[in-house]
N, C-alpha and C positions, 0 to 999 in steps of 0.2 A: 663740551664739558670734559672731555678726555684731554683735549688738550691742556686746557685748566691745571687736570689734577697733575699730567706729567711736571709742572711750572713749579707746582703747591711741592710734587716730593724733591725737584730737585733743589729748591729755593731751601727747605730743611734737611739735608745732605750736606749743603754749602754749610749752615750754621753750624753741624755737628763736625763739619771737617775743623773748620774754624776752630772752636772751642778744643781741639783738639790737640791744639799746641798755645790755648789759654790754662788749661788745668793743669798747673805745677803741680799740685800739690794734691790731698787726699783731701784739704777742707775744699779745694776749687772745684773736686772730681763730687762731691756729695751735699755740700751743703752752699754751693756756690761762691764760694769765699768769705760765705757769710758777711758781706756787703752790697748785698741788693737795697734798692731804694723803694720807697713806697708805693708808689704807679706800678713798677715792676711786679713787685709782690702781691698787688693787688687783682690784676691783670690772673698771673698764673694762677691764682686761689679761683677767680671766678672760672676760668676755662678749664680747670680740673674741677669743678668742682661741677658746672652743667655739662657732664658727660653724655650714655644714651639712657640713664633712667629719666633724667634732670628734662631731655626732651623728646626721645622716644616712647618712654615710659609717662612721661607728664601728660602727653596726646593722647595714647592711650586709655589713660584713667578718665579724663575725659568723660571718655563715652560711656564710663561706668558711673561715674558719679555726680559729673557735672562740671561746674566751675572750683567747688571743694579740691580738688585737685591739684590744687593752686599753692595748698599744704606742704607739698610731697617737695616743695624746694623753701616754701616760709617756712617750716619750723629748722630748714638749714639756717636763712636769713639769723633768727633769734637764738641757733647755737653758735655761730659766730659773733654777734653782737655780744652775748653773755661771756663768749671766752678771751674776749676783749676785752671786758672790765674785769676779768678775774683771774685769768690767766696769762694772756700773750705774752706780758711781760717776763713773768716769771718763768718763763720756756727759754724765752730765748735767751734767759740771764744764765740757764744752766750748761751753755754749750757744751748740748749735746750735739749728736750724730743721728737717733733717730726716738723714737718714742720708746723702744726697748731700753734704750741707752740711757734715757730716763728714769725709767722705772729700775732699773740698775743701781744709781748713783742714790735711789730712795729706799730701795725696801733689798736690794741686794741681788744675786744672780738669777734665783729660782725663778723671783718675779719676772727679770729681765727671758728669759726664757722661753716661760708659757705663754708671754705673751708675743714673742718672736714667731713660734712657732704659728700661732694661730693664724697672725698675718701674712703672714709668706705662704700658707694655706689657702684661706681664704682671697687673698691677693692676687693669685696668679688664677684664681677662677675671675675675677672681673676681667683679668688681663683678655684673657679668654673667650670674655660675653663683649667686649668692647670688639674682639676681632671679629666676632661673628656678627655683629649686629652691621659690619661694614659691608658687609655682603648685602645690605637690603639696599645701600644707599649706591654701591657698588654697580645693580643692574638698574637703577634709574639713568647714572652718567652716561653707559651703555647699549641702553637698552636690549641687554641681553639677562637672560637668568645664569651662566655661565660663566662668573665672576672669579674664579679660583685661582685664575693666572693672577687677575689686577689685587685679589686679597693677599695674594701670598707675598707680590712685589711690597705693594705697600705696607703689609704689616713689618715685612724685612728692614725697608726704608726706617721706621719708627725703631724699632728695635735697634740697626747700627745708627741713625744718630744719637740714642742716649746713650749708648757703649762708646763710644767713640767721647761724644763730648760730655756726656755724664750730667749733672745738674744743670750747670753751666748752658747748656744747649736746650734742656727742659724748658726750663725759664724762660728764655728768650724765645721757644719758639711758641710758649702758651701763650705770650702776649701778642703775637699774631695770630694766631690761632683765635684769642679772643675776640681782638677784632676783627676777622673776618667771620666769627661767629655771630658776634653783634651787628653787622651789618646784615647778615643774611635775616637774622630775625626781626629788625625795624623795618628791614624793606619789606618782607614780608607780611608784619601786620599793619604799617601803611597801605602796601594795597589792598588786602582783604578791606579794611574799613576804612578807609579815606580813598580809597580810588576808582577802578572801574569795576572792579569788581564786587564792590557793596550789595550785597543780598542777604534780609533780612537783618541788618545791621542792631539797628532796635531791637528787635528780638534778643538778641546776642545780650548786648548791656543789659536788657531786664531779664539775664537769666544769671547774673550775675551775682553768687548768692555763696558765704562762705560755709552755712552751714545748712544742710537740707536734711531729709531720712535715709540717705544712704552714706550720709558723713555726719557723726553729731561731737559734740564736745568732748567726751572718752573718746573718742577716734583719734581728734587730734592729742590728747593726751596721750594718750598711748604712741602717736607719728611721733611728737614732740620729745617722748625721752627715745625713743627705739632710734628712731632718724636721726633726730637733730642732735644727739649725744654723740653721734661721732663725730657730728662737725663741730661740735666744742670741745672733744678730744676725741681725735685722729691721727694717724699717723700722717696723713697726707695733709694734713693740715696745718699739723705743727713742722712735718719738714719746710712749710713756708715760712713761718714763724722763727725757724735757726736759721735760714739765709738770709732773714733779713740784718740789717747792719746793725740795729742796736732794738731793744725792748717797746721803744716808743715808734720803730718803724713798723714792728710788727703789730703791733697798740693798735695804730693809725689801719694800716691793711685789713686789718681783721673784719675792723667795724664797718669799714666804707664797704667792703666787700658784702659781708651783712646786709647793709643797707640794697645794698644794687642788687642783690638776690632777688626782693621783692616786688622790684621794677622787672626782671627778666622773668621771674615767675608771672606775673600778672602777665605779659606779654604772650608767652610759651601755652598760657591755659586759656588765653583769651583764644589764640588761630586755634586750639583745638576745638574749643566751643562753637569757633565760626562752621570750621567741619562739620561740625556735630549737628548743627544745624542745617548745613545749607547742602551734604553730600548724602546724597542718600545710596549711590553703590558703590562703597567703599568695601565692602566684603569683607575678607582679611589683612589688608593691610594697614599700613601704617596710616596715618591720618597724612603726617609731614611727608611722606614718600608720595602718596598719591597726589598732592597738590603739587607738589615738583612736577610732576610727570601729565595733570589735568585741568590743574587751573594757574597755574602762575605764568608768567611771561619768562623768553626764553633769560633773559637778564638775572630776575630775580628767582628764578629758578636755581640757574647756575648757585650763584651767591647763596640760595638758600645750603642746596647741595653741599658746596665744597664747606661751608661753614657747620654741618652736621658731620662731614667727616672730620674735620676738624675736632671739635664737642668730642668724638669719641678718642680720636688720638692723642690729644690733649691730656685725656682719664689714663689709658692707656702707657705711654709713657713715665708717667708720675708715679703710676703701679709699679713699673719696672724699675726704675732707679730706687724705690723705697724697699723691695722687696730683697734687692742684688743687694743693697746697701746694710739690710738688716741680720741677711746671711751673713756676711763678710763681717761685719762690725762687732754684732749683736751675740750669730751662733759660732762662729771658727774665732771669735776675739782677732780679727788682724781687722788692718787698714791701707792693705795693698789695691793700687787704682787698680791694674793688670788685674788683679786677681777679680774685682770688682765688674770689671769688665765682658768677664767670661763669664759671672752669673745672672749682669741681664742678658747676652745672648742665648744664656742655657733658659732660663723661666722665660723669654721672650717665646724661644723655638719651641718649649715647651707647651705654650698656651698655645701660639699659632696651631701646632699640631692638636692640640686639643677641638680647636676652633672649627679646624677642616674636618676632622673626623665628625664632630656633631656629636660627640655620644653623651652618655647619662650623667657622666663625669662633673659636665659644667655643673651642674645642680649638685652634685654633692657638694665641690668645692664652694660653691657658693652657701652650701646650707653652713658651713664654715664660717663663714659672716655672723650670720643669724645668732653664732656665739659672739661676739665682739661687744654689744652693743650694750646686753644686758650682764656682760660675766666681766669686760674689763671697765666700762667708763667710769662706774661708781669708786671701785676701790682707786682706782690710779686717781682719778678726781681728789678722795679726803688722803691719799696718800701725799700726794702736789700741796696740797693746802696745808697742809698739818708739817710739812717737810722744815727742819730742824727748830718745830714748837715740840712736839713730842714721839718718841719711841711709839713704833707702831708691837702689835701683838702679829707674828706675822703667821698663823696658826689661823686664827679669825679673820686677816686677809685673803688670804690662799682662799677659804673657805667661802667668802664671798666670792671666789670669783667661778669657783665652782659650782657655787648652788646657783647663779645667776648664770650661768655658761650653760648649764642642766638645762635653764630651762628655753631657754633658747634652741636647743636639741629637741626637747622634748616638744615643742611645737613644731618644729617640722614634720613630724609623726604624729602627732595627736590632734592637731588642730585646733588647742583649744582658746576659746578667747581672751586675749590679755593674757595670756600665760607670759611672754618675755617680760610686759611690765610688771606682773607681781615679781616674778624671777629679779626684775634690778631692784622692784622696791627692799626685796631680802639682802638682797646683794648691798644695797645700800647701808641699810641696818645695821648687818655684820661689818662693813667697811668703817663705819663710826664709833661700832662698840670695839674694832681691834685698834682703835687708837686711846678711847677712854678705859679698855680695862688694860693695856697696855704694863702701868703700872703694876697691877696687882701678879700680872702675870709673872712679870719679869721678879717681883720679891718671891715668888711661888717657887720660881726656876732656879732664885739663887739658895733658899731654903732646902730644896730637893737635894743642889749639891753639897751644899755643905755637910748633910747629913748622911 
């Protein structure tokens, strides 16, 4: 397996050299020349988008909940599919630079701003959770717990080829990545349930159940806007969305991507189920780690392995170039590669450092997320759509996205149920009234001055 992985970083070293003397230019170095083609873009959207929640975390839940689980990547499928008929288009008609750069060109700086700042926040904590979580997969290839050299090499590796070759390298190396992701997972659930290793198979299918007592229809409601709202606006989602070559490429990506979600979901929660069923001393770990290491063959082992480290660097990089990208662009207002360059090495080394240390850090930065979902989708959502039908009230915007950001905060500390989705449903509310009172507002402001 070691050998493997030496093959895996230096085959993505070579792409990022490559693309190194491909990026002329400041669109080549961020948004890929904004001429990617469909399969391309499709490819990098599903391999950024099943990171280690998508299949670490998918295993996981699992054993908590069942097959329900199976949610935690559908209601991505059905925000894709939705931003497909309502958006794609209109994104990539705006060429822009990054979701900030968006929010920019609609409602003006301020907007552009709070929401830079969140992500580049929040951002470099997944960057973070994606390096740490390499370390579990790390002493399977090794079998060592001792991993700190191989994490530090390869998170370096990921970090210089997206500096180096910038989107350009991202791209091209997520559609490897995918595929070697999807093979690890079909071979995968081929053996468990078509092969020798069939135990309890039946069982498995009849526990096959989208909705039980520890998942019920508010659960998914609640997954469906918290979750799947970032995958119908995100920033890593729509930077797919502007590399693609024109509106209808990204239209087309979006949707098929969508679709194929719920083919790799059903897959990812089905071997967790088989787990769940058939291992009973699995203790602490992963469900997908332990079956590398105790039931699979050494073949599909490998495959599965290098295809999870994959999943995670995939996420990983896509973080880094959005983040470098949103600094430079978004907060310093320039568009220099060079410059660009030296801020995914800094939030690259940044995270790793984070990563090694282990401390409490990750969880704050990530509790930084937890604002996104319910304080920025709504507004930027009726801001996009309403974008030159009518003047926004941007007093009532701001507003929305701070009572909807509150409360996203405030459930990290409180724990209370549904608190993010009442927080968007407010957040919503306000984002629709600061477009219809809009008007009144603005004869109010012009009334004020003139008197």
């Amino acid at each position: 397996m070691v050998v493997a992985l030496i093959i895996y970083v230096l085959l993505f070293l070579g792409i990022g050299l490559y693309n190194y003397f491909q990026a002329n230019s400041y669109d080549d170095y961020v948004v890929a020349g904004r001429k990617q083609s469909q399969p391309i873009i499709l490819m990098s959207l599903l391999s950024t988008i099943i990171g280690g929640s998508a299949t670490f975390g998918t295993a996981d839940m699992v054993y908590n909940m069942g097959f329900p689980a199976f949610w935690w990547l559908g209601v991505g499928g059905i925000g894709l599919i939705l931003q497909s008929i309502f958006l794609s288009k209109k994104i990539r008609d705006f060429d822009a630079y990054t979701l900030p750069d968006i929010a920019n060109k609609i409602v003006g700086e301020g907007g552009k701003l709070i929401i830079a700042f969140i992500i580049v926040t929040s951002w470099t904590g997944i960057i973070a959770s994606q390096f740490t979580a390499l370390s579990q997969i790390f002493s399977v290839i090794t079998g060592s717990s001792n991993t700190l050299a191989l994490l530090i090499i390869v998170s370096i590796t990921v970090i210089i080829y997206t500096a180096i070759g910038g989107q350009l390298s991202v791209i091209k190396t997520d559609a490897i990545q995918f595929v070697i992701l999807a093979i690890g997972i079909v071979c995968t659930f081929y053996y468990l349930f078509f092969s020798g290793a069939q135990m309890n198979v039946a069982s498995v299918f009849s526990n096959i159940e989208l909705f039980n007592d520890k998942f019920n229809w508010l659960n998914l409601i609640n997954l469906l806007f918290i979750v799947g709202g970032t995958y119908f606006i995100g920033p890593d989602m729509f930077s797919r969305n502007l590399a693609a070559k024109d509106g209808k490429v990204a239209k087309k990506a979006a949707f098929n991507a969508g679709i194929l979600l719920f083919f790799f979901s059903f897959l990812i929660t089905s071997i967790g189920l088989w787990a769940k069923l058939n291992i009973t001393d699995l203790g602490n770990e992963n469900p997908l780690v332990y079956m590398i290491s105790n039931h699979l063959p050494t073949s599909i082992g490998i495959a599965l392995a290098i295809g999870l480290v994959s999943a995670l660097i995939s996420s990983a990089d896509t973080c880094l170039i959005t983040t470098a990208t949103i600094i430079e662009n978004d907060i310093l207002k320039r568009n220099k590669v060079s410059d660009t360059r030296i801020f995914v090495l800094a939030i690259g080394l940044i995270s790793l450092l984070i990563a090694v240390l282990k401390q409490d850090i990750i969880s704050l930065l990530l509790g930084a997320y937890s604002v996104y979902a319910p304080g920025i989708v709504c507004p930027l959502l009726i801001a996009i759509w309403f974008y030159k039908k009518k003047e926004i009230n941007k007093i009532l915007w701001f507003l929305a996205i701070i009572v909807g950001g509150s409360s996203g905060i405030l459930d990290n500390f409180l724990k209370i149920k549904y608190l993010p989705l009442i927080g968007m449903g407010c957040s919503l509310i306000l984002s629709v009234l600061s477009v219809f009172l809009s008007n009144e507002y603005e004869q109010s402001s012009d009334k004020n001055l003139s008197i």
